[in-house]
C-alpha positions as CSV (number, residue, x, y, z in Angstrom):
1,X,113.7,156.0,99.2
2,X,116.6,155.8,101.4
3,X,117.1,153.6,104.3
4,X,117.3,156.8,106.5
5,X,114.2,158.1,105.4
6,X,112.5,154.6,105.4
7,X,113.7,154.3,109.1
8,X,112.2,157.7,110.3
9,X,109.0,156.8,108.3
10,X,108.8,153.7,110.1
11,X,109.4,155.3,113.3
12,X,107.3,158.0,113.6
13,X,104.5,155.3,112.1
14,X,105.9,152.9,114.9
15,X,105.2,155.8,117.7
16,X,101.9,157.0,116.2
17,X,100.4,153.3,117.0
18,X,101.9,152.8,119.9
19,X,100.8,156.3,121.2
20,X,97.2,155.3,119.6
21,X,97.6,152.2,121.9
22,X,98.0,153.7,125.0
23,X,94.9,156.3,124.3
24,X,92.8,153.7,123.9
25,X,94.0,151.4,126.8
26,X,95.8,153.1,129.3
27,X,99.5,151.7,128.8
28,X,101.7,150.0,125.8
29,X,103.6,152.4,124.0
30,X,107.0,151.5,125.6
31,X,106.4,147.9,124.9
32,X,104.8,148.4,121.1
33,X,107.6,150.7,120.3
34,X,110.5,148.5,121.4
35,X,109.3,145.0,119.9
36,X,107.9,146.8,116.4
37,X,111.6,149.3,116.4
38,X,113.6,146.3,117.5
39,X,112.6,144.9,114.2
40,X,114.6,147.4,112.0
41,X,118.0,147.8,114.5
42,X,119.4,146.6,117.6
43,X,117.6,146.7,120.6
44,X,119.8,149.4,122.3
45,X,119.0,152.0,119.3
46,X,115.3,151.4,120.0
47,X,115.6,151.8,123.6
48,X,117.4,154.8,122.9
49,X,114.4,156.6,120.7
50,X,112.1,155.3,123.3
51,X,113.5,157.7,125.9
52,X,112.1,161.3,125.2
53,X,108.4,159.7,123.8
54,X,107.9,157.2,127.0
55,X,108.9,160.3,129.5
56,X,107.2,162.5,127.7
57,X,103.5,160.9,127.9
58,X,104.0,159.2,131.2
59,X,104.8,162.2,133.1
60,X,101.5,163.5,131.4
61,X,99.9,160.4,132.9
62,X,101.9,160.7,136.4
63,X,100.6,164.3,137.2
64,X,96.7,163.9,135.8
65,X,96.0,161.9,138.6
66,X,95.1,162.8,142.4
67,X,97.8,161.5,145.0
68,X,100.8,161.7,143.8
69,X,102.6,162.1,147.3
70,X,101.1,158.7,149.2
71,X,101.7,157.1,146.2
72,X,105.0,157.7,146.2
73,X,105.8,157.0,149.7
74,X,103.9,153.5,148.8
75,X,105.6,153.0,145.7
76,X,109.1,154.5,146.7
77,X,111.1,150.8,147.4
78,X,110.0,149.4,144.9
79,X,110.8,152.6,142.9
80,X,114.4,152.4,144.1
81,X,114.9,149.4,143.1
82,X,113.9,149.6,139.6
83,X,117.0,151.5,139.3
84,X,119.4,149.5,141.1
85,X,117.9,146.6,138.9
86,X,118.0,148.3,135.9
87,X,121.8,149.4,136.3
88,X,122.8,145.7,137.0
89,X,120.9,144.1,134.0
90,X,121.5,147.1,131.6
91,X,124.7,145.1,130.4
92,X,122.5,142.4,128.9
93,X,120.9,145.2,126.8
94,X,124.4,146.9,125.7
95,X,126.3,143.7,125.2
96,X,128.0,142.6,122.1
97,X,125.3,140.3,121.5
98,X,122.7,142.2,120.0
99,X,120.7,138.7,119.7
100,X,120.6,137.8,122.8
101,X,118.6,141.1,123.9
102,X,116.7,140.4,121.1
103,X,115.4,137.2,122.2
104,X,115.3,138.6,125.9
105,X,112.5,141.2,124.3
106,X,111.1,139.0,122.5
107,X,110.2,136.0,125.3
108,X,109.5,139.0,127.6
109,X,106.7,140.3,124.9
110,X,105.6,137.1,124.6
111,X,105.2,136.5,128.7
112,X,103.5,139.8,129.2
113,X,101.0,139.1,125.9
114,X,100.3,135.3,127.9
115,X,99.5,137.4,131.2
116,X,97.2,140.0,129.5
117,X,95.8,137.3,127.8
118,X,95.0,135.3,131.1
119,X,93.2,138.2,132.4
120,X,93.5,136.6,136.1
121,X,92.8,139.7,138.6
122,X,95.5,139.0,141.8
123,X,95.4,140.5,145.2
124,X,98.4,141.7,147.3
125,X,97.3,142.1,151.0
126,X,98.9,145.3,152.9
127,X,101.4,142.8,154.9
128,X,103.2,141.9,152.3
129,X,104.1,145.0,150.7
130,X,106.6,146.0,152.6
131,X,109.2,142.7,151.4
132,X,107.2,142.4,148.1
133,X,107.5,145.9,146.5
134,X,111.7,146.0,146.4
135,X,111.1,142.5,145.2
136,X,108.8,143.1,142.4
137,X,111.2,146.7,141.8
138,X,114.0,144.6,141.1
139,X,113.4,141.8,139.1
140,X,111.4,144.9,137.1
141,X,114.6,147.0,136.7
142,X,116.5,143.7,136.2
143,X,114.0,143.4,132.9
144,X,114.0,146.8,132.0
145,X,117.7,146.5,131.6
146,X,118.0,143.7,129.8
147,X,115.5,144.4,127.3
148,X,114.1,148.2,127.4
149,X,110.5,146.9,128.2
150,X,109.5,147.9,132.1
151,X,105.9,146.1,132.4
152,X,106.5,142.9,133.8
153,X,105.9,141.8,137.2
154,X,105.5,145.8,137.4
155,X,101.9,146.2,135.5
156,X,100.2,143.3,137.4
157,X,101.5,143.8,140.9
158,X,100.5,147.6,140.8
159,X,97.2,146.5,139.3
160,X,96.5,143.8,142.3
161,X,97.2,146.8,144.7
162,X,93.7,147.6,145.0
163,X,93.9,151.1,143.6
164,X,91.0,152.8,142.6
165,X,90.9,153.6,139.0
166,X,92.6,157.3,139.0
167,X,95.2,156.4,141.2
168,X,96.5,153.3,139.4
169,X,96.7,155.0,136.4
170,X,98.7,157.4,138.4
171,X,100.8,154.9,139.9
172,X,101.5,153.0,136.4
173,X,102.5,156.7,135.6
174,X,105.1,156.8,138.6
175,X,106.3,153.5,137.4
176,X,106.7,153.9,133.9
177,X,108.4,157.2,134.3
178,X,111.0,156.1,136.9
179,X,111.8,153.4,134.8
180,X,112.5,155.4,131.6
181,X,114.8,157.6,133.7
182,X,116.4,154.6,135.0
183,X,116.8,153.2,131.1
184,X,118.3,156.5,130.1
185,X,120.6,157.0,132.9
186,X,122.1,153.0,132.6
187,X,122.4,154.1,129.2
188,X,124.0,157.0,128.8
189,X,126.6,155.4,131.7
190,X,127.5,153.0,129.3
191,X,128.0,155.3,126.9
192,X,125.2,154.0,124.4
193,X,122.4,157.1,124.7
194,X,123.5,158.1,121.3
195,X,123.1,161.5,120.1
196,X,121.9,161.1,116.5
197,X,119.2,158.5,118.0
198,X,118.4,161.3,120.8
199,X,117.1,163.4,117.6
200,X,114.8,160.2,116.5
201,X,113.5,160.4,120.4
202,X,112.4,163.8,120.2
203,X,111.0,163.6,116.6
204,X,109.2,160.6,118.0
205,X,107.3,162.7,120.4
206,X,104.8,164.6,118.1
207,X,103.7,161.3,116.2
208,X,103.5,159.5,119.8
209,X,101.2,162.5,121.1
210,X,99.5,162.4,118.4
211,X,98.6,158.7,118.7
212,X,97.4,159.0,122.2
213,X,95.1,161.9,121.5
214,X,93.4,159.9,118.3
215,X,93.3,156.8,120.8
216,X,92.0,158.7,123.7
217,X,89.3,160.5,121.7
218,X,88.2,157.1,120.2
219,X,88.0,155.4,123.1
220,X,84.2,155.7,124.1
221,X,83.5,154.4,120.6
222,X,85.6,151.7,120.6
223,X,85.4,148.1,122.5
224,X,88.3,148.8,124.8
225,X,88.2,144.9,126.3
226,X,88.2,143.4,122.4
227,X,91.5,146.0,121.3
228,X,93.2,145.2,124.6
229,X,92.3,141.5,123.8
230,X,94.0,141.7,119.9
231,X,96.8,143.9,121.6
232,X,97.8,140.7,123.6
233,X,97.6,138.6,121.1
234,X,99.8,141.1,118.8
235,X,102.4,141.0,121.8
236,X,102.7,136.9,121.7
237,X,102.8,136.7,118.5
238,X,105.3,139.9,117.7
239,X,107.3,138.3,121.0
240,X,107.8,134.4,119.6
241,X,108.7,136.0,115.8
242,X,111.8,138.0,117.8
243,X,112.4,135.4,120.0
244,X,112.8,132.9,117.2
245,X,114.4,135.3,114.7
246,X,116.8,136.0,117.5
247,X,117.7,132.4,118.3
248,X,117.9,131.4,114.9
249,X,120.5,134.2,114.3
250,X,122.3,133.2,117.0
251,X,123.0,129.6,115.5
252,X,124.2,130.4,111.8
253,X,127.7,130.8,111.9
């Protein structure tokens, strides 16, 4: 088998999980697909395939649910910021130092799996949102440029919002899929949305879909608190292997 063929393999199987991950609870397949992709090539490539698949089923997820327009007039400085926070840390992501995002993705993976893990349910009150959401935008955009994952502080500050269930699915939705444009428009400014991994992004869509489907279908049947308990603990542990791999890269000469 040759490497190419091994990599699309490996791709598509990649996308088909983290798609089947997201069915089942609610979010994850940006964040599966960059720390399991990120294991074969650099961090910018797998950021690059994540495009198409992450746009793809989060605007499914953004227009399923029933406000769109208040949330957006909620959401929309902390929306604005994810992009002017994702165009000033991109450079970490596109530097010359593929290690260094790699360990950035990995100690992020591992963060996120820790806070999942905690389960702690936080409360934002009304009055702070109006200084908090360009805050939490930024340091989100700041992250998603540095290392292609955009769930952290994003995922728990929209979660302590106090949305009811349809519309924080809806709003994760808003978030996920400004941040993916963001991703893909920092990238392709720095000239690294590459065209032959373009292709990979949209082949990555049908496996993706796929996954999601078999993960939505199965979700009644399934323990969704148990697989979103494992699916942490998958995150720390994928997070401190890259994080070490990374670092102990960066030290042999």
């Amino acid at each position: 088998m040759s490497e190419t063929t091994f990599t699309l393999i490996f791709v598509a199987a990649t996308f088909a999980a983290a798609g089947f991950v997201k069915g089942v609870v609610g979010m994850g397949l940006p964040t599966v697909a960059m720390g399991v992709v990120s294991l074969v090539m650099s961090p910018v490539a797998a950021a690059t395939i994540l495009v198409v698949p992450s746009l793809v089923t989060n605007v499914w997820q953004l227009v399923a649910g029933p406000g769109f327009g208040g949330l957006l007039r909620r959401l929309a400085t902390m929306m604005l910021m994810v992009c002017m926070g994702t165009a000033i840390g991109i450079g970490v992501l596109t530097g010359a130092s593929s290690s260094t995002a790699s360990a950035a993705l990995g100690a992020i993976l591992a963060v996120y799996g820790l806070i999942g893990l905690a389960a702690r349910q936080f409360t934002v009150p009304p009055r702070v949102e109006p200084w908090l959401s360009p805050l939490v935008g930024l340091v989100t955009g700041l992250i998603t440029g540095a290392t292609g994952v955009f769930v952290v502080p994003a995922v728990p500050y929209v979660s302590a919002l106090g949305l009811a269930k349809e519309e924080l699915i809806q709003a994760l939705g808003l978030s996920f899929t400004v941040s993916t444009v963001a991703l893909a428009a920092a990238l392709a400014l720095h000239g690294q949305y590459q065209l032959n991994a373009a292709g990979s992004s949209v082949l990555a869509v049908l496996p993706a879909l796929a996954g999601m489907f078999a993960g939505q279908r199965l979700r009644d049947r399934m323990h969704p608190a148990a697989f979103r308990r494992w699916f942490f603990v998958g995150l720390v542990a994928l997070g401190v292997y890259m994080f070490v791999r990374a670092w102990l890269g960066a030290k042999v000469p």
